[in-house]
N, C-alpha and C positions, 0 to 999 in steps of 0.2 A: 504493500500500500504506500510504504514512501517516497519513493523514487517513480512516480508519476512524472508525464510529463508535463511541462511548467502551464503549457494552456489550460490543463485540467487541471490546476488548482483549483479544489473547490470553496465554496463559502468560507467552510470550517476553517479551513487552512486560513483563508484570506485575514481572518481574526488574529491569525498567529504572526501577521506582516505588520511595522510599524506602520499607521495611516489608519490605522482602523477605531481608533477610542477618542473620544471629546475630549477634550481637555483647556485648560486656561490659564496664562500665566499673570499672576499680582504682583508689581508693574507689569502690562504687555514688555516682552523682549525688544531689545534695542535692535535692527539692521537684523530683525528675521520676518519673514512676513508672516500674515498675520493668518495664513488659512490653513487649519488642523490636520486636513485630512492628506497628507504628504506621503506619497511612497518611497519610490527608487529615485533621488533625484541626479543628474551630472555633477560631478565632483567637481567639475570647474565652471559650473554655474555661478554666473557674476563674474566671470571671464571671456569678456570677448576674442580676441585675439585666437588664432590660433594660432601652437607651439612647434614650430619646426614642422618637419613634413609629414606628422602625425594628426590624421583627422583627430579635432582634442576631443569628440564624442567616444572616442572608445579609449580617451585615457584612464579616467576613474569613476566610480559608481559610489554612493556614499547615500543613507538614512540622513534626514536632518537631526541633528545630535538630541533636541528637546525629543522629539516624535519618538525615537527609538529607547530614550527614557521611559517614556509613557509607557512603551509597550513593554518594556522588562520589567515597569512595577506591575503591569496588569496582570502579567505571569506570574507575579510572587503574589498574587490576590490571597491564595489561601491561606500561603503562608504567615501574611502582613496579622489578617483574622485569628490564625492559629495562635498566634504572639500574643494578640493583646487576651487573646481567652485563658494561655497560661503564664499571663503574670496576672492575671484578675481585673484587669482594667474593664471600664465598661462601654465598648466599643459607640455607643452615640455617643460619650462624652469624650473621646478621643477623634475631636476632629482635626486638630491644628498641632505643629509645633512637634513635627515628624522629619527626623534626620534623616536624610541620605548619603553615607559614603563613597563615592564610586572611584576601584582602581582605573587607571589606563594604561592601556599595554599598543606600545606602536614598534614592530620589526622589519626589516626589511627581508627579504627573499632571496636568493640567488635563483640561474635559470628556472624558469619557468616555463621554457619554451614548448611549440606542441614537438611530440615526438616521432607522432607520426609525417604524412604528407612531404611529400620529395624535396631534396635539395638539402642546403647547408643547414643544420638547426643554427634560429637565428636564439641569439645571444638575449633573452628577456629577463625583467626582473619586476617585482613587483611590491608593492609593500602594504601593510596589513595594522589597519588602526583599531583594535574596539576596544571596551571596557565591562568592566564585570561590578555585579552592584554584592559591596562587601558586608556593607551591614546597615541597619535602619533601626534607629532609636527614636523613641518621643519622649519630651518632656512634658511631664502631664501638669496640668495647673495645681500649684500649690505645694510641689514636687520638687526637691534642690536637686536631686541628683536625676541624669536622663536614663531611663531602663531600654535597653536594647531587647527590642521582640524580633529581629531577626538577623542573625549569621548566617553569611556563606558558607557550608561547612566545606567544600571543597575549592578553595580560592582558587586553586591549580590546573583545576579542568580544563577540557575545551570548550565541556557542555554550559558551564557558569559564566564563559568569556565569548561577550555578545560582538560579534562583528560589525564595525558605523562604517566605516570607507574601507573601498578597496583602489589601489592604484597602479597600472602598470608605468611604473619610477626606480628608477635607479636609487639608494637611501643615499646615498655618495651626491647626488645630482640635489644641493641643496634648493636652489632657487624654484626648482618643479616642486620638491618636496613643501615649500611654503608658500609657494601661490595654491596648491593643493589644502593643504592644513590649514591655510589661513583663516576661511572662514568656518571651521569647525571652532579652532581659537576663538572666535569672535562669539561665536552660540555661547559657547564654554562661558566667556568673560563676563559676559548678557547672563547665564541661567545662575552667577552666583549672586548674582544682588536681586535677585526675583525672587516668588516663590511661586510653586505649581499647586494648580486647585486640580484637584483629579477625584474622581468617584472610586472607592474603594469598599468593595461589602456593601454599594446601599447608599453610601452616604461620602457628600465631597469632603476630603482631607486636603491638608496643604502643607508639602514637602520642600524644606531647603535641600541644596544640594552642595557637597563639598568634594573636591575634587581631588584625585592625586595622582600623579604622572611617577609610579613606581616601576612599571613591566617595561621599561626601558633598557636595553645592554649599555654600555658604554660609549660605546661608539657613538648611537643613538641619543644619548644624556649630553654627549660631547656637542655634536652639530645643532641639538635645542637650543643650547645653552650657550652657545658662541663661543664656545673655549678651543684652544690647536687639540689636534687629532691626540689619540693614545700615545704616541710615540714623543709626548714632548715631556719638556726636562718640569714641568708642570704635574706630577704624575697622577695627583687625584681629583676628582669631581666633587670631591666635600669639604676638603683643606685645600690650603696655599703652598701645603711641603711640595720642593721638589725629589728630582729622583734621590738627588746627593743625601739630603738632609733626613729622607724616609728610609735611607738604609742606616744610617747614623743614629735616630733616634726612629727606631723602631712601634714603640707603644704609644708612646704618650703624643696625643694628638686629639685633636677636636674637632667638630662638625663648626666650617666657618662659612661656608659659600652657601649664597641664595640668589635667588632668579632677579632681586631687585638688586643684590651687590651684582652679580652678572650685570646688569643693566647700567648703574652706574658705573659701572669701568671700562664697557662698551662706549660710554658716553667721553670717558677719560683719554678712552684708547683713538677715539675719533677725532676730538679737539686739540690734545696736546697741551693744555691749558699751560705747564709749565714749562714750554719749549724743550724737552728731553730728549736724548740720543735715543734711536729706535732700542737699542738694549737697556737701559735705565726705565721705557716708559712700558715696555713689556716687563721689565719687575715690578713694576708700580703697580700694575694691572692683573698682573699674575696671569698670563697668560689668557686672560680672555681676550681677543683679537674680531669676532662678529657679533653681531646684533643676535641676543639672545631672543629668539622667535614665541618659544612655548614653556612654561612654567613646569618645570619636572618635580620631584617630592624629592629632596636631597634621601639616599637610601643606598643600598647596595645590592645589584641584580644576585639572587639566591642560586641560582641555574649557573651565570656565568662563571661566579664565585668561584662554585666547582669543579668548572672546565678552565677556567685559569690556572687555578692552584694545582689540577690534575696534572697539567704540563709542567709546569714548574717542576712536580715531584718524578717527571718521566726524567725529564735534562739531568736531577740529580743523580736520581738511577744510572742513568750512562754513564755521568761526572765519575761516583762510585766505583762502578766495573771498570772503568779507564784508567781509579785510583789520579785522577786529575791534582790534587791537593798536591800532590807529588811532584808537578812537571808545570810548564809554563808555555802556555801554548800552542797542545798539540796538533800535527796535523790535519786537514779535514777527513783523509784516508782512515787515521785512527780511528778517528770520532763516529765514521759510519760503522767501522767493525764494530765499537762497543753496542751500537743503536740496535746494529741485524742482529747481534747477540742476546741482547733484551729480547727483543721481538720474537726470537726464534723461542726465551726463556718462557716468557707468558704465554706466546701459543702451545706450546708442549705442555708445560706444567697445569694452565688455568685454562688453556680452551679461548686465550684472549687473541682474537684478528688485528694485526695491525692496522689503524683508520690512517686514511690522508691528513684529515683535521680531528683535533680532538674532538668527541663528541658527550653530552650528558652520559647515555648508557656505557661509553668506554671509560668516562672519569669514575663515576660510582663502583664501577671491579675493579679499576687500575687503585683507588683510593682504600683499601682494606687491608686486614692483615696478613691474609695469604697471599697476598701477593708484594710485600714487602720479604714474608718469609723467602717465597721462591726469587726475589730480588737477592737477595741475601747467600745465597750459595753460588752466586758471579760474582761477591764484593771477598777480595784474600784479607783482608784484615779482620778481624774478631772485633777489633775497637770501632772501626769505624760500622761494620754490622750493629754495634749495640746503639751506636748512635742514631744510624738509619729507623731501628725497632721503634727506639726511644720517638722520632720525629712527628713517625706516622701516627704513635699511641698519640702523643698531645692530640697531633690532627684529627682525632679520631674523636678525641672527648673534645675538642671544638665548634665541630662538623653540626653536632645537631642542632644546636644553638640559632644559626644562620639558617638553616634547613628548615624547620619543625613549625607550625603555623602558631604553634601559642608553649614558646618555652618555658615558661613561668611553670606551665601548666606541667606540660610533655617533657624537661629534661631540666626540672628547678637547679640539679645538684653541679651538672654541666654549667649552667648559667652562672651559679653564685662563682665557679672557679676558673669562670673564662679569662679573667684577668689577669691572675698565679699562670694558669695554662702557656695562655699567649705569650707573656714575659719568659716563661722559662721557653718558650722556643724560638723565640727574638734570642735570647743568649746561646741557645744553639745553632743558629744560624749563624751570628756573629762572631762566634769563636771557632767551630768546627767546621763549617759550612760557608767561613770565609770568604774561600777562593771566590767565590760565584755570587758572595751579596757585599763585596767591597765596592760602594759608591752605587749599588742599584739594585735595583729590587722591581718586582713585576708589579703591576698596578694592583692586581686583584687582590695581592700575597698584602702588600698595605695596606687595604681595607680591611683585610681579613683579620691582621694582627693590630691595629689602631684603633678603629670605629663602631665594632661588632656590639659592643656593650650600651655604649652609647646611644644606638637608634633603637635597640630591641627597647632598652628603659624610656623610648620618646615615641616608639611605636607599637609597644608590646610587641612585634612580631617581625623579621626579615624575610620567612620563607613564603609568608602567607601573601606578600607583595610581590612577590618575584612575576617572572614575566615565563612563566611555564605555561598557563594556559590558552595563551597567544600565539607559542608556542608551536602546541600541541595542536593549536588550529592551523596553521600551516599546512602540517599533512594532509586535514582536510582540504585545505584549500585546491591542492595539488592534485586532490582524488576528484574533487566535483569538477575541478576546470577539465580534467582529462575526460569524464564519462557522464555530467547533468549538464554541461553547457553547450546550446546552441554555437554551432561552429563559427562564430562572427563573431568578431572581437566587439563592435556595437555589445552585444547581446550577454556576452559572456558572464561580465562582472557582475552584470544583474541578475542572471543565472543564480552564480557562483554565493550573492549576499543571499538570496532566499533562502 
């Protein structure tokens, strides 16, 4: 019954498309118009122009960001009910003064290309904005503190992570990327100083909404936010350390950056107000260099976390078996015999295939004990084997921290010694594991031993924001554009959002 084709959508279904429920916002929205019933609209509507020699009708497909609101609280209809029945509330006096949280999670894609139909595959990329609704609290009259009647309980999904645009862009190709986003930003900046009157169980309620741009990678945090790529001597999105000073002082560090100091130092970085040499006015600035476009939640991607630190701990592995600590620059010849020596170790021993790129599923069995054990019978020194043991254990009792949707809850004893943890493996890196973190350190590996504390005590949670079930939609995306969408690129995107 699901995989119908798209003209036979029937009724039913149609209730399940954003455009389908009344609704109103107190103030009307600023620069949205004003009529409800909104479907599939062009992503670069309010864009004349067309972009290069791309008809701009089959670049992107996007829901109006309020509309597709409406309709994922419509979805949680029972559940909204269910809330307020078990905390005791008495649903006609809970009309007003109902929180909404919403994550957003925006990725970009590599090819995408069709794979079938002759010739060269042409080289496409595509990229993937939506948002998941994390939780909804009301504060009831007379009430200090607000009661939350409904958790996401799986933040992570594909299923809980709603799809608003889709675009065939390059993430790299900023300027397409924010004549695209632009006016979703603009809803976005509009729906927070409003509030939505919507019919829920019977009776109209009236929802704030608050917004947080967590399910971002890096990269993607990077280009928002107008800061130089990953590769610069700037090395975090949260702090002003560079690479030098984050290998040097390892721990102690704090969450300093925000979308409005973005903004001012963009402004700095433009004017010059103090007439400064291009390198004095990039310290000043700290490395923000573009117009910070879209407002991210200062935080740290839980997914990438992962697959950073997994590489990291691959290199050292090599480092290890090559006994590098030893020598001074060996050659590249070397350096691959120890790599196909690993590789040949984990596929024999663990069953592990070597990936091109690291991936989630290869970091989570590369990151374990057994396979540090079977690491550990390439490494000739006994000392340096206890150290490697010793690395992985810390990492192991750090790991769920970042990971776990609600550590307080799921790994309190981890949490309270995250701090002891991370320091004693900042001094293991910095004494035994020298060779490889003198004067640098991998971007992730600093968040990981720096920050981790800090945002879980500001957000309860790291894992439960991560950008996994944006993710995880990907796949889908990959699977509907190949076998539910009409073969025309027109058509596709709108296909592929239903």
């Amino acid at each position: 019954q699901i995989f119908q084709p798209l003209h036979t959508l029937r009724s039913a279904e149609k209730e399940l498309l954003p455009g389908f429920h009344q609704f109103e916002w107190q103030p009307a929205l600023k620069n949205v118009s004003s009529s409800w019933d909104v479907g599939i609209l062009d992503g670069l509507s309010g864009w004349t122009a067309s972009v290069d020699d791309v008809s701009a009708d089959t670049i992107s497909r996007r829901f109006r960001y309020d509309v597709a609101l409406v309709s994922a609280l419509k979805d949680l209809e029972d559940d909204i009910m269910e809330g307020l029945k078990e905390r005791g509330l008495d649903d006609s006096t809970c009309t007003s003064g109902f929180t909404v949280v919403i994550k957003e999670s925006c990725d970009g894609m590599g090819d995408v290309s069709e794979k079938h139909g002759g010739g060269p595959a042409v080289p496409e990329k595509a990229v993937r904005f939506s948002f998941t609704v994390m939780s909804i609290s009301i504060q009831a009259e007379g009430v200090e503190e607000a009661v939350t009647i409904f958790r996401e309980p799986k933040p992570n999904s594909e299923l809980s992570c709603r799809p608003m645009c889709l675009m065939f862009v390059d993430e790299s190709d900023h300027e397409m990327l924010t004549a695209i986003l632009g006016p979703v930003i603009a809803e976005r900046k509009a729906m927070t100083n409003s509030r939505l009157i919507l019919s829920i169980g019977g009776l109209f309620r009236s929802f704030r909404f608050y917004f947080r741009g967590t399910g971002y990678d890096e990269k993607m945090v990077r280009e928002m936010e107008g800061l130089e790529a990953s590769g610069s001597t700037y090395i975090c999105t949260l702090c002003d350390s560079t690479r030098a000073e984050a290998s040097q002082n390892m721990v102690l560090h704090t969450v300093t950056r925000s979308h409005d100091e973005n903004l001012e130092r963009y402004e700095i970085w433009r004017t010059n107000p103090f007439s400064e040499s291009a390198e004095e006015l990039r310290d000043r600035v700290k490395g923000v260099s573009a117009k910070p476009f879209m407002e991210t939640h200062p935080t740290l991607d839980a997914l990438h976390c992962d697959i950073g630190n997994a590489t990291e701990f691959y290199k050292i592995f090599q480092d290890e078996i090559g006994e590098v600590y030893l020598k001074r620059n060996p050659p590249r010849e070397e350096r691959r015999r120890w790599r196909s020596a690993l590789d040949k170790q984990l596929r024999t021993k663990l069953n592990l295939k070597p990936v091109m790129r690291m991936n989630g599923n290869y970091a989570r069995r590369l990151m374990t004990r057994d396979s540090v054990e079977v690491v550990c019978e390439l490494v000739p020194s006994e000392e340096r084997r206890e150290a490697l043991k010793e690395l992985m254990e810390l990492y192991l009792q750090m790991k769920p921290v970042w990971r776990s949707s609600c550590p307080a809850q799921e790994c309190p004893d981890q949490l309270c010694r995250y701090s002891y943890n991370s320091q004693r493996f900042a001094d293991l890196l910095s004494t035994t594991f020298k060779y490889r973190y003198d004067g640098k350190i991998s971007n992730y590996l600093h968040k990981t031993l720096a920050h981790v504390p800090e945002i879980v005590e500001r957000d309860g949670s790291i894992g439960a924001w991560a950008s996994e079930g944006n993710e995880s939609g990907n796949k889908l995306f990959r699977r509907f554009r190949k076998m539910n969408a009409r073969q025309s690129k027109t058509f596709e995107l709108e296909d592929i959002l239903k």
